[in-house]
Each structure stands twice: as structure tokens, then as C-alpha cells.
KEDRENPA-119109 format. One line per field, with one value per atom (N, C-alpha, C, CB): x, y negated, z negated; atom name; residue in three letters. Coordinates in steps of 0.05 Angstrom, whole numbers. Glycine has a CB too. Layout:
c1	c(X; ...) .
c2	c(Y; ...) .
c3	c(Z; ...) .
fivo	c(CA; ...) .
drenza	c(ALA; ...) .
***
This chain:
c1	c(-546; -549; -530; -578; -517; -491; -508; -461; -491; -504; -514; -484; -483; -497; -516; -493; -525; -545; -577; -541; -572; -592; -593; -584; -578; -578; -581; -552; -577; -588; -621; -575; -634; -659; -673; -666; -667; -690; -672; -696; -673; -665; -690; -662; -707; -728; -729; -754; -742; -744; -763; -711; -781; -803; -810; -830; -821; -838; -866; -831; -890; -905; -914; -909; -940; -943; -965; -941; -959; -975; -1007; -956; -1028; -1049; -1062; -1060; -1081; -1089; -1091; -1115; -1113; -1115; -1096; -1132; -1069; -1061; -1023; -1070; -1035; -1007; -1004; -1018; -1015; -1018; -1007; -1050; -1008; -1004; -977; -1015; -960; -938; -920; -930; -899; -878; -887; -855; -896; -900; -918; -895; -937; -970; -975; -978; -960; -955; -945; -930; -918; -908; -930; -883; -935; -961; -984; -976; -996; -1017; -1007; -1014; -979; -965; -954; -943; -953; -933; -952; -924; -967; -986; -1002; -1002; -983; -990; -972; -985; -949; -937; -919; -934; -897; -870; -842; -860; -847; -820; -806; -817; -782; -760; -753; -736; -754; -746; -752; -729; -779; -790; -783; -814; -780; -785; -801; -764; -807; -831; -812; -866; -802; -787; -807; -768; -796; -814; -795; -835; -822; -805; -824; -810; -811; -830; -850; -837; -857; -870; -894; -875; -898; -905; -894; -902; -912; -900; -892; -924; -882; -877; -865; -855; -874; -865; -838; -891; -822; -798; -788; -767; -793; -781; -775; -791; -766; -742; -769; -700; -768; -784; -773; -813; -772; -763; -773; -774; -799; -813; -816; -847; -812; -813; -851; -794; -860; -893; -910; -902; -896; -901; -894; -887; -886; -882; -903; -864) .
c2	c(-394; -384; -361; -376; -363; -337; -314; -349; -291; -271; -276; -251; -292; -299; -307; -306; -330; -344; -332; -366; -303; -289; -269; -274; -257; -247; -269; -232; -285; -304; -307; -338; -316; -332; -300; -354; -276; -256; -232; -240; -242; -223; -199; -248; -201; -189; -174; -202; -138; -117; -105; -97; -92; -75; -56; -91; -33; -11; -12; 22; -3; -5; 21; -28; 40; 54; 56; 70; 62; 58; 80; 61; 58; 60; 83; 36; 100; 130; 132; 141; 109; 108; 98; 96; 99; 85; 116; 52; 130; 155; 165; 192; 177; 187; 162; 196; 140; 124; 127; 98; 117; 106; 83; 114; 86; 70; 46; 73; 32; 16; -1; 18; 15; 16; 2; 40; 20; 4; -23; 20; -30; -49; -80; -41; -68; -84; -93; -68; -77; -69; -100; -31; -87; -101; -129; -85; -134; -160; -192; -159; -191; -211; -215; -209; -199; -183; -194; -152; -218; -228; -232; -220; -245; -266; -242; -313; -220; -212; -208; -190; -213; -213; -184; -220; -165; -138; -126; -131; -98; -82; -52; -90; -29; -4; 10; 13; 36; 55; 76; 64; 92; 107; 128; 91; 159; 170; 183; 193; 185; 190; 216; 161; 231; 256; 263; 259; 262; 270; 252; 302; 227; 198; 177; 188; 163; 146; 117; 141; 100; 86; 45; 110; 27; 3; -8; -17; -7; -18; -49; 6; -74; -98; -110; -112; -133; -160; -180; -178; -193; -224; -244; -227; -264; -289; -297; -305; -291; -308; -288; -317; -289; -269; -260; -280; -277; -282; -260; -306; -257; -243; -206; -257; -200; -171; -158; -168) .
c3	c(2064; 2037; 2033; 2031; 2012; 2006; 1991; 1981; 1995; 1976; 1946; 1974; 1932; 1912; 1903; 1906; 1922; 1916; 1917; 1933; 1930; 1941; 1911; 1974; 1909; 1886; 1854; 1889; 1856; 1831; 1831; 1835; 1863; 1865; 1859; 1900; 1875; 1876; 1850; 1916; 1833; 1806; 1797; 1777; 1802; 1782; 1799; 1771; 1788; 1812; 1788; 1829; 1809; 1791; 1810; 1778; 1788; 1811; 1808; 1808; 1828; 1827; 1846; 1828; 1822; 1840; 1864; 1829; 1888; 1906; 1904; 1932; 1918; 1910; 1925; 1911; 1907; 1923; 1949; 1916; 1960; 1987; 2011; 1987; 1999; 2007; 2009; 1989; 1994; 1989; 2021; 1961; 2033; 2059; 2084; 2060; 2080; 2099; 2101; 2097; 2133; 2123; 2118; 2129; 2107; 2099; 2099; 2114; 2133; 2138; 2137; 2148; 2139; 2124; 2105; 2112; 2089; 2052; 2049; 2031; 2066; 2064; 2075; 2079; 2095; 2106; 2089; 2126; 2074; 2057; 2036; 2041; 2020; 1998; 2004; 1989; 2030; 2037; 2028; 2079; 2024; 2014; 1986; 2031; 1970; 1947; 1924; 1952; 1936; 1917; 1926; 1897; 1913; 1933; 1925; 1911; 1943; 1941; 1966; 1925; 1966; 1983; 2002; 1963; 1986; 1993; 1985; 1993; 1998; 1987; 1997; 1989; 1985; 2001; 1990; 2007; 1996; 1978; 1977; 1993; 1954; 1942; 1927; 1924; 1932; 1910; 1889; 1922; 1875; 1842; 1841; 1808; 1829; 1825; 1834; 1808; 1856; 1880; 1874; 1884; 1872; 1875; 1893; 1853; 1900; 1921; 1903; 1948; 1902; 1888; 1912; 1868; 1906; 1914; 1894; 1915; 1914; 1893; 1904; 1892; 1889; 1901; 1888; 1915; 1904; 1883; 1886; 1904; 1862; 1865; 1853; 1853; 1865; 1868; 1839; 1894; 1825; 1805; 1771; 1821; 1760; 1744; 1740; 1716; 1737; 1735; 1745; 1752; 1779; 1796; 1790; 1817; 1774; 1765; 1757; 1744) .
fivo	c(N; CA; C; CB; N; CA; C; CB; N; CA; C; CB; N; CA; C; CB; N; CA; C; CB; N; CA; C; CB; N; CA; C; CB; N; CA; C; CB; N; CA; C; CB; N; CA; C; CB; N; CA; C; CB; N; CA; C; CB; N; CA; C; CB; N; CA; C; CB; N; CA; C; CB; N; CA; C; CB; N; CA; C; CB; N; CA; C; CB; N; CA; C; CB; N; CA; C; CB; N; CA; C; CB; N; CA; C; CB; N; CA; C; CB; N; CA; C; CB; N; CA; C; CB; N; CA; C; CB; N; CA; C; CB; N; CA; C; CB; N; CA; C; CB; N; CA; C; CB; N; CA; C; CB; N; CA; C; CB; N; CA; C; CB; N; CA; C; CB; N; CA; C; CB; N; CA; C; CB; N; CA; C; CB; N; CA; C; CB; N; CA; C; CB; N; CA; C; CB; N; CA; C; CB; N; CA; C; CB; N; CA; C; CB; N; CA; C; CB; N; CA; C; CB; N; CA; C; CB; N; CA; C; CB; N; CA; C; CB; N; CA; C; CB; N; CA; C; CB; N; CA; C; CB; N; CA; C; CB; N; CA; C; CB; N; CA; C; CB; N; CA; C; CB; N; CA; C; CB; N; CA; C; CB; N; CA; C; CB; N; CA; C; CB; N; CA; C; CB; N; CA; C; CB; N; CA; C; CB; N; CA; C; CB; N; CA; C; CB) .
drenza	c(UNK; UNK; UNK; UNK; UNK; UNK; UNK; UNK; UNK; UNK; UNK; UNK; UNK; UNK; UNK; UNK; UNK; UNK; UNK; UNK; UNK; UNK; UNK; UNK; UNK; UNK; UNK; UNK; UNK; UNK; UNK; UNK; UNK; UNK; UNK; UNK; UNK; UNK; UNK; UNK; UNK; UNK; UNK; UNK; UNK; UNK; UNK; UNK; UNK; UNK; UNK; UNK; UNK; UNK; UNK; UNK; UNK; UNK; UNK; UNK; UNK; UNK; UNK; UNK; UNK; UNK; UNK; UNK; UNK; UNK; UNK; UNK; UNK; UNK; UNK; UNK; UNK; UNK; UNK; UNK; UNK; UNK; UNK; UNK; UNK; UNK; UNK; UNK; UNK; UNK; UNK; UNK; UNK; UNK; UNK; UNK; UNK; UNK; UNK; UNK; UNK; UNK; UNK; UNK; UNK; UNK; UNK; UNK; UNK; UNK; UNK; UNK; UNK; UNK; UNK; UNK; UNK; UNK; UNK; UNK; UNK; UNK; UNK; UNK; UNK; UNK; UNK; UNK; UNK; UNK; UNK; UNK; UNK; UNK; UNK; UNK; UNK; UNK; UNK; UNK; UNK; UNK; UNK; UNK; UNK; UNK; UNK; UNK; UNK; UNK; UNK; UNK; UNK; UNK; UNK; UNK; UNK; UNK; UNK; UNK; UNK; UNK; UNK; UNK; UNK; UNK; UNK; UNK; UNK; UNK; UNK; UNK; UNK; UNK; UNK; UNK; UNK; UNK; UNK; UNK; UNK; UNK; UNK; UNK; UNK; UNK; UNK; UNK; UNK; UNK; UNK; UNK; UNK; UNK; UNK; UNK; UNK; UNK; UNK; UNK; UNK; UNK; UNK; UNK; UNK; UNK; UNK; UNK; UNK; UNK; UNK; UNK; UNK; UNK; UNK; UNK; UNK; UNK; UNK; UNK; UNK; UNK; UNK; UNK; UNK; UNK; UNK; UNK; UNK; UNK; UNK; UNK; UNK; UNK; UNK; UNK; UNK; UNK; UNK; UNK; UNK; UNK; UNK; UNK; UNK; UNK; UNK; UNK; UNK; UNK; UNK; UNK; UNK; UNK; UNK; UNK) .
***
């Protein structure tokens, strides 16, 4: 599969902010937590104004 094609299929990217019980954990934690949570490709947790935040690509638009 080429980049392109990677960038065509996983277009959609949304943030989501991560859940209270869940601010203190880490990085990986979250990712764990989130990975069964819906069909996305590539996730990290970014903060935004001193919020933790899930940022990923999904394959489905539905899924946002």
C-alpha cells in the first residue's frame, strides 16, 4: 500500500477529549483504553490548554 493510498483511505481526523479517569494515566494507557473504541489508524494524546486530548485518523467517517 503507497502513502497515497494511506492518506486517501484514513482522511478523517478528530479530537476527543480524554476521559476524567482516565487524565492521570499514561500516554499509553489511553491509547490502550481507546484502541477498541473505533477504527482508527493513528492515534496520539496531545494537550491543548492544559487538557489532555485523543487526536486520530479514521478510516470511516461514521466513526468521528
Amino acid at each position: 500500500m503507497k502513502l497515497s493510498d494511506i492518506r486517501d483511505r484514513f482522511k478523517y481526523a478528530a479530537y476527543k477529549e480524554v476521559k476524567d479517569e482516565l487524565r492521570q494515566s499514561s500516554e499509553e494507557d489511553i491509547l490502550e483504553y481507546y484502541k477498541g473504541k473505533g477504527e482508527w489508524f493513528y492515534a496520539k494524546v496531545i494537550l491543548i490548554k492544559g487538557k489532555r486530548f485523543l487526536y486520530a485518523y479514521f478510516a470511516n467517517e461514521d466513526k468521528l
